[in-house]
N, C-alpha and C positions, 0 to 999 in steps of 0.2 A: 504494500500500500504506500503509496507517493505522497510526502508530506507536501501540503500547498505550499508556495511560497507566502514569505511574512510580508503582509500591507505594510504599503510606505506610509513612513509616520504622517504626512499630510493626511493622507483619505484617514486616518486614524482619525486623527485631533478632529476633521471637519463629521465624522460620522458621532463622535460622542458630540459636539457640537448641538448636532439634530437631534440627539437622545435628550441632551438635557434641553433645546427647547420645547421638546414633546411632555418632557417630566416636569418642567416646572409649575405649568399651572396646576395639575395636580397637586402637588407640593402644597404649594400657596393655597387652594382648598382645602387637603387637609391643616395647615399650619392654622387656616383663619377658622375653623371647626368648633362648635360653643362642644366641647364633648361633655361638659358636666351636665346641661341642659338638653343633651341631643336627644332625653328619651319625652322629654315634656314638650321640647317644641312640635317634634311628630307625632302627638297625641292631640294636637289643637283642632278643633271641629274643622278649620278649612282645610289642613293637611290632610284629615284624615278622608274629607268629600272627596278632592280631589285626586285621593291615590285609590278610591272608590272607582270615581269616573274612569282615571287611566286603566285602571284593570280590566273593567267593562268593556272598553275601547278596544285596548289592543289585544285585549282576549278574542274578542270576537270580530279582529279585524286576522288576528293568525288563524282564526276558523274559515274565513274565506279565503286568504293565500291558501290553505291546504286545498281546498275544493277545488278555487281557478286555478294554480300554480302546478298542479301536478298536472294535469293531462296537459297543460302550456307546455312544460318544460318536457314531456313525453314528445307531443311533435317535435318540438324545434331538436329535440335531438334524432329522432324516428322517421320522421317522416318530411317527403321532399316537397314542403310545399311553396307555392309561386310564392316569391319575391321573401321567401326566407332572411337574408339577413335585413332587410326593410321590416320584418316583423322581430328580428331580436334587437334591431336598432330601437325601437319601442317601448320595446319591454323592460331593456334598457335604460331606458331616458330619464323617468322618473328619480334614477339614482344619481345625474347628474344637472337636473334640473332643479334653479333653483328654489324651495319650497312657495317662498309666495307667488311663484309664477305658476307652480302647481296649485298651488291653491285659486288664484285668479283664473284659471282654463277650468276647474273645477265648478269654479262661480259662473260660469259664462258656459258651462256644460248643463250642469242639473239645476242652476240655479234657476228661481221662479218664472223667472224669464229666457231660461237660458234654452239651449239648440232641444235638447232633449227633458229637461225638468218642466219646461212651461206644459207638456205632456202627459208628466207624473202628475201635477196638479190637478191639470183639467179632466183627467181620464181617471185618476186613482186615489183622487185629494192626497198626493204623498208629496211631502215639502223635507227638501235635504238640508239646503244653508239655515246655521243655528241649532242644530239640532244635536243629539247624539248620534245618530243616524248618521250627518252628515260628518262628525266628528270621525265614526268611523270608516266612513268611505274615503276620505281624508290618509286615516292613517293605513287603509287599504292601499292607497293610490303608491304610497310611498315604502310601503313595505313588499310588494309584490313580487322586484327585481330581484331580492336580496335571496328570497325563496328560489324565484326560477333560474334563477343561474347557479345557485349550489345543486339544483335535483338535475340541472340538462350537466351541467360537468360532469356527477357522477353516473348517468347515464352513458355519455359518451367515453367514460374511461371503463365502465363496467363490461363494453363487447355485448356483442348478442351471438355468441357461440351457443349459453345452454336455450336460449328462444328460440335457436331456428335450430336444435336437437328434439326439441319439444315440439314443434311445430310439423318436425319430419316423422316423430310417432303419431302425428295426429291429433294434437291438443290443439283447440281450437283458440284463435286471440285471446280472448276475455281469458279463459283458464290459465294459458302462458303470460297475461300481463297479471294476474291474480295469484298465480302458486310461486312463479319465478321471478317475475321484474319487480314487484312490488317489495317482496321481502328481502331481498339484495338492498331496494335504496334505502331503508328507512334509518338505518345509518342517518344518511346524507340528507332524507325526509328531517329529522329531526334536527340536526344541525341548522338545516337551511330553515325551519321554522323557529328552530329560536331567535336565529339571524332576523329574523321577521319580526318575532315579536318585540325583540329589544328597538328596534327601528322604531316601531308604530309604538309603542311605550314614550320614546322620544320625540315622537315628532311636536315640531312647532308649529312653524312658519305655512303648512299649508291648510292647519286646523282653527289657527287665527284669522285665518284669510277665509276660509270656506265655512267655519263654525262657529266661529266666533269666541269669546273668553265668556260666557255665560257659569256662573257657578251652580256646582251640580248637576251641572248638563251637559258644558263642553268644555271647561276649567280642567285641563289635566294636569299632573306634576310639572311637563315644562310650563307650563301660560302661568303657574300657580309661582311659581318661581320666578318667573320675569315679573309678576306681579309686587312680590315679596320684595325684588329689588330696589323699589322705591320707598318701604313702608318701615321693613323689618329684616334686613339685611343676613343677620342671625337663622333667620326662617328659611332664606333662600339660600344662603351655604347647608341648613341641614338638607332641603330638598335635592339640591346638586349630590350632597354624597348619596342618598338613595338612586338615584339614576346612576352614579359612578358605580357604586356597588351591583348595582342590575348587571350595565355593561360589563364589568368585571365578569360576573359569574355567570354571566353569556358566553361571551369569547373564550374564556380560560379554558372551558372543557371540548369546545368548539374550533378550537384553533388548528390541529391536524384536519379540518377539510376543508380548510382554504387557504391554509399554510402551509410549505411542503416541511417535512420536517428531518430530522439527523440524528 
């Protein structure tokens, strides 16, 4: 086995460089941290509505990525359909778009007036913007990619050798996507749904924009937190370590299926 050769001390210096500017803010949250009061201030009626709300939310916003998200990420890795990378460009986008522009297309989609909500209205009396509903559609819109690109990667590295063994005995699709491909990903199912929910747990900018900060409704941890920032500074450092702590014990155990590892 061939020892690499040792980094020149430049890429050194400049790589810790980038470590500690990624570590400091952390730092400086935990440094500025009330820890004597950390368990009173998270017991306060709005903290506690609002980690209410977020749960609601992005509980049941990970329950529709699993629904949309797997047979999405089944095509785009399965099957060859038109203008394929035009549809993962998409799917896509959301992760690089910024939230209140998502949330703005979102307002201008469902919204009361919008291409397709003036419709839910008129036809279903169903109204999205402000609501928790729309809260979740929200943190749907933005968590979806994080899903479909962890289950299409493991798809595409997992091979369809025992599928189309299964398929030459004569099991028919539903049974070879049901006994074989399903229980292969859920690994990667699970990974890529946490990745989701920690996402839609966090989202801001496009639940502000599309749902508004209403308390008890669509006030979650982030919006409760930017709120905090003005009033009770204390409140909004305990709230940030609760979402750091989520994030944490998201990635941690999640980290070999999007990381490669050594």
């Amino acid at each position: 086995m061939t020892r690499p050769p040792n980094a020149p001390r430049s890429v050194l210096v400049v790589a810790a460089l980038a470590m500690a500017f990624l570590a400091l803010p952390v730092l400086a949250l935990l440094q500025r941290a009330p820890w004597s009061g950390l368990v009173d201030l998270l017991r306060r009626r709005e903290v506690v509505q609002a980690l209410g709300v977020s749960l609601l939310v992005s509980l049941t916003a990970a329950g529709i990525v699993l629904v949309l998200g797997t047979p999405m990420a089944w095509v785009l890795a399965r099957v060859a359909v038109p203008f394929r990378r035009l549809v993962r460009t998409l799917v896509v986008l959301p992760m690089v778009l910024p939230p209140v522009v998502g949330g703005t297309a979102l307002l201008f989609a469902l919204g009361r007036r919008g291409l397709v909500g003036q419709w839910l209205e008129r036809w279903f009396d169903v109204t999205l913007p402000f609501t928790t509903a729309g809260a979740v559609v929200a943190a749907t819109f933005v968590a979806l990619p994080f899903y479909v690109i962890t289950v299409e990667g493991a798809l595409r590295t997992s091979g369809e050798d025992l599928e189309q063994v299964a398929a030459t005995l004569g099991a028919d699709p539903l049974t070879v996507l049901r006994r074989i491909t399903v229980p292969r990903l859920i690994p990667a199912m699970g990974a890529g749904l946490a990745l989701a929910w920690a996402r839609a747990l966090g989202e801001f900018g496009a639940t502000i924009t599309f749902a508004g900060n209403l308390p008890g409704r669509t006030r979650t941890l982030p919006l409760a937190t930017f709120q905090a920032l003005e009033s009770d500074p204390e409140a909004a450092v305990a709230l940030s370590l609760v979402l750091l702590a989520v994030s944490l014990a998201v990635l941690l155990p999640t980290r070999h299926r999007w990381l490669p590892t050594r």
